[in-house]
N, C-alpha and C positions, 0 to 999 in steps of 0.2 A: 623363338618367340611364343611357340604353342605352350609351351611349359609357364609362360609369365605367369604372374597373381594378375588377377581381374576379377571385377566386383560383382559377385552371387547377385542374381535374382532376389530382390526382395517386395514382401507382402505389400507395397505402397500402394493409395487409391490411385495416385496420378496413371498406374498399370491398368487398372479399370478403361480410365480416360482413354490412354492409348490404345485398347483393345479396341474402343466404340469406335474411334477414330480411325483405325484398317480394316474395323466393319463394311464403314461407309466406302472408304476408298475405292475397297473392293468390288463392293455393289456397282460403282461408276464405273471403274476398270470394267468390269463384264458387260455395263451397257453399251459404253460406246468401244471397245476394243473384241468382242465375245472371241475371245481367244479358246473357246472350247465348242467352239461351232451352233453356239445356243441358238434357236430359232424362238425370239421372244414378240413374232408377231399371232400366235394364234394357243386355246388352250393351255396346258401346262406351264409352257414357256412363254409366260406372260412377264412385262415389268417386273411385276410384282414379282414373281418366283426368283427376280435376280437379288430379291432382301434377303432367302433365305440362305442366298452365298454368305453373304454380310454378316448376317447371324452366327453361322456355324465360325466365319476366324475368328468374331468378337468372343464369342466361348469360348474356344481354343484356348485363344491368347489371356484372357480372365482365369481361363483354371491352371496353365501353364505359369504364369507369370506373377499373378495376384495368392491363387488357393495355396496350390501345391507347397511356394515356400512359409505357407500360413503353416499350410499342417505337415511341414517336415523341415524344421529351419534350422536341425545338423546335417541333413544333406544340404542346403544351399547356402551354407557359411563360409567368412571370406576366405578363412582358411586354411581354406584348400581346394579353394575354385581357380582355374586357370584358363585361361584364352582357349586352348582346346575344348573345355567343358561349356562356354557359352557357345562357340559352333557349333558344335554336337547337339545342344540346348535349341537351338536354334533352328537346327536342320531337323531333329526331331520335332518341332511343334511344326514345322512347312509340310512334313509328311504325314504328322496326323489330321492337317486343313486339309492338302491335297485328296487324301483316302477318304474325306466325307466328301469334299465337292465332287469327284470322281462319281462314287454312289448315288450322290442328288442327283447329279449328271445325268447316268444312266435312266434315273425315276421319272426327269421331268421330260425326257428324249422316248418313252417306252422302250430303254433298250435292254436286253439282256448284258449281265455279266460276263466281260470276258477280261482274260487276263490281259489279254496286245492292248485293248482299251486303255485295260489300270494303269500299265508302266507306260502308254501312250500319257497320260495326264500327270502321271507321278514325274515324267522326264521334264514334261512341257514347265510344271510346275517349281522343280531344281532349278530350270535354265534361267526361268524367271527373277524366284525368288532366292534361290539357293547360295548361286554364285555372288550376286550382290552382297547377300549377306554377310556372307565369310569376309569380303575384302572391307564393308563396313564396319564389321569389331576388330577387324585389325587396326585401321584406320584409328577408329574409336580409341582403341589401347593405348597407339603410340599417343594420342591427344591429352587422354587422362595421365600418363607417366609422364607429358613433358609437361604439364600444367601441375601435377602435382613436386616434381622433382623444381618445379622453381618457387615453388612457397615453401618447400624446405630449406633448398639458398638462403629464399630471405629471411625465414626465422633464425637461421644459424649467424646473419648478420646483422641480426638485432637483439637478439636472447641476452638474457642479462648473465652476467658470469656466480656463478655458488659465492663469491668474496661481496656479493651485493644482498643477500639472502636476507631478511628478516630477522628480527630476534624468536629464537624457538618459542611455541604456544602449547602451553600442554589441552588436551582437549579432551572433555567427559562425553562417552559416548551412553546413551541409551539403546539397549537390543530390546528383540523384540519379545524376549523372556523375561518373564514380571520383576521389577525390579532389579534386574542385571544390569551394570555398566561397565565400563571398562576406558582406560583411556590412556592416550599417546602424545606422543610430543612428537609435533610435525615437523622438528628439522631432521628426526630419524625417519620419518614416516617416509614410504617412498612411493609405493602404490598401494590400493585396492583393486580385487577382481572380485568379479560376482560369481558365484555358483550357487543357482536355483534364490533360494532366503536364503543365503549364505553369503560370507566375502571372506577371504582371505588378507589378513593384511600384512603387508612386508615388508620390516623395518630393523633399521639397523640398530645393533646392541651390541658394544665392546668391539665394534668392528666386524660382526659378523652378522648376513644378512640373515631374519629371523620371520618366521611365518606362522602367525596366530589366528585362527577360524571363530569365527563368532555369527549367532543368528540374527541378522540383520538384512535387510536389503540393500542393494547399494544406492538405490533411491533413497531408501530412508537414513542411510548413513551422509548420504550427500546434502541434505535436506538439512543437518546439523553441522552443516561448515558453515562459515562465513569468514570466507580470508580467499582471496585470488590467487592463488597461489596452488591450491588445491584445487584441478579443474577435472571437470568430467573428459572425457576425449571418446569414449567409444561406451556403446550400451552396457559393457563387463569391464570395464575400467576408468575408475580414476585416479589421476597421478600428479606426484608432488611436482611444478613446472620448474619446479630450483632444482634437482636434481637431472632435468635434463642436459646428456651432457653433447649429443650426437640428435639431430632430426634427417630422414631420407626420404624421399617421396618415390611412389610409382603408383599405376591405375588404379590400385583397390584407397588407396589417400596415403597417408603418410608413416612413416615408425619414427616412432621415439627411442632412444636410447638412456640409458638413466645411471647414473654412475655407480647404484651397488651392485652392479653386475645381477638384475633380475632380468634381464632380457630385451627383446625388445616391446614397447608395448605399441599396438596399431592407436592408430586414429582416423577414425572412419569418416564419410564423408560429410555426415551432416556435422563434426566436429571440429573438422578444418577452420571455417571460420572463426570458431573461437579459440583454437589455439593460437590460429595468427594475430588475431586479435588482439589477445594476452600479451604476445612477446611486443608486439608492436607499440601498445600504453606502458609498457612497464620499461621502456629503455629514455 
């Protein structure tokens, strides 16, 4: 199970939200539990000093969860992210709370640094938060595979068959190089992927699957459809939904399968609803 796909950390504000929200928590956790021996009736160890708990995981968790995949979003893509790597993810940002509250710890207690103290707080902090954790993304995992593996059932039981397909549309594209166009007929057409201004598009010619680069975005190529049939599914793919010949689901959302042998293409989660969408008007 540690090897499964499971879905990257991504730059969403609602991570913000949840960061302020284990802020708080925290803060209350320490008032009424002071599971690190705090004496918050006199000087330093005031009330008040139990915010700057609160503070330091709402950061944490904002630069861990929010920034990080802002400013490095091929290390946290779906990829090649696994159930392993949000543990680890996980347990890393517990250790790096832990190592500042420890520190405050010490500042707001006048104590000196000592090692027995650190891994005294770093352990108490594991037992806490550590071990919940780990069994909640697992938990997590199996919830998102079996919720997504049953909307792939049911599109596979509603999906329309390629003998129900449209009459082909040839379609003029405009790139983003002055006066360039170019254009396809979307019953060979089978996907687009984005790279950078860039897409790739892959379509069938005499039977063999054929792959033409042009500068465009896949926004802005998307922007020039109007036929349902052509749907977006993930932020680097859209794909012809008549050529789907196989849908599978697990944690990170669903794969498509597509009958010219280009692979499989993901559909990620904010796209589920509209693929199921799709299959479900159109039968």
């Amino acid at each position: 199970m540690l090897n499964n796909e499971y879905p990257a950390p991504t730059p969403e504000l609602r991570n913000l939200f949840i960061a302020g929200i284990f802020g708080i928590f925290i803060t209350l956790f320490l008032l009424f539990f002071e599971p690190f021996d705090i004496d918050i009736t006199t000087g330093k160890n005031s009330i008040a000093s139990l915010f700057y708990f609160g503070f330091i995981t709402t950061s944490v968790l904002a630069f861990f969860t929010f920034f990080l995949p802002l400013i490095f979003p091929q290390l946290f893509a779906d990829s090649h992210w696994r159930v392993k790597h949000q543990i680890i993810f996980c347990l890393v940002i517990l250790f790096v709370i832990a190592t500042l509250n420890g520190l405050y710890t010490n500042y707001i207690n006048s104590l000196q640094f000592s090692w027995a103290n650190y891994w005294w707080i770093i352990n108490r902090t594991f037992v806490l938060g550590g071990i919940p954790f780990s069994f909640l993304i697992l938990i997590d995992y199996r919830r998102k595979n079996v919720a997504n593996d049953e909307v792939a059932q049911y599109i596979l039981g509603r999906k329309k068959t390629l003998d129900q397909s449209p009459k082909p549309t040839v379609w003029s594209i405009s790139t983003d190089l002055k006066n360039e166009t170019f254009s396809f007929d979307d019953h060979d057409f089978s996907c687009a992927v984005a790279s950078g201004n860039y897409i790739d598009i892959f379509s069938t010619s005499d039977g063999q699957l054929k792959r033409k680069t042009y500068r465009i975005t896949l926004a802005s190529f998307e922007k020039q459809l109007d036929v349902a049939h052509l749907k977006r599914c993930h932020r680097s793919y859209l794909v012809n939904m008549n050529k789907v010949i196989n849908v599978s689901g697990n944690a990170q959302g669903l794969k498509l399968t597509l009958s010219d042998q280009v692979g499989e293409v993901p559909v990620s989660r904010k796209y589920i609803p509209i693929v199921r969408q799709y299959f479900s008007e159109s039968t």
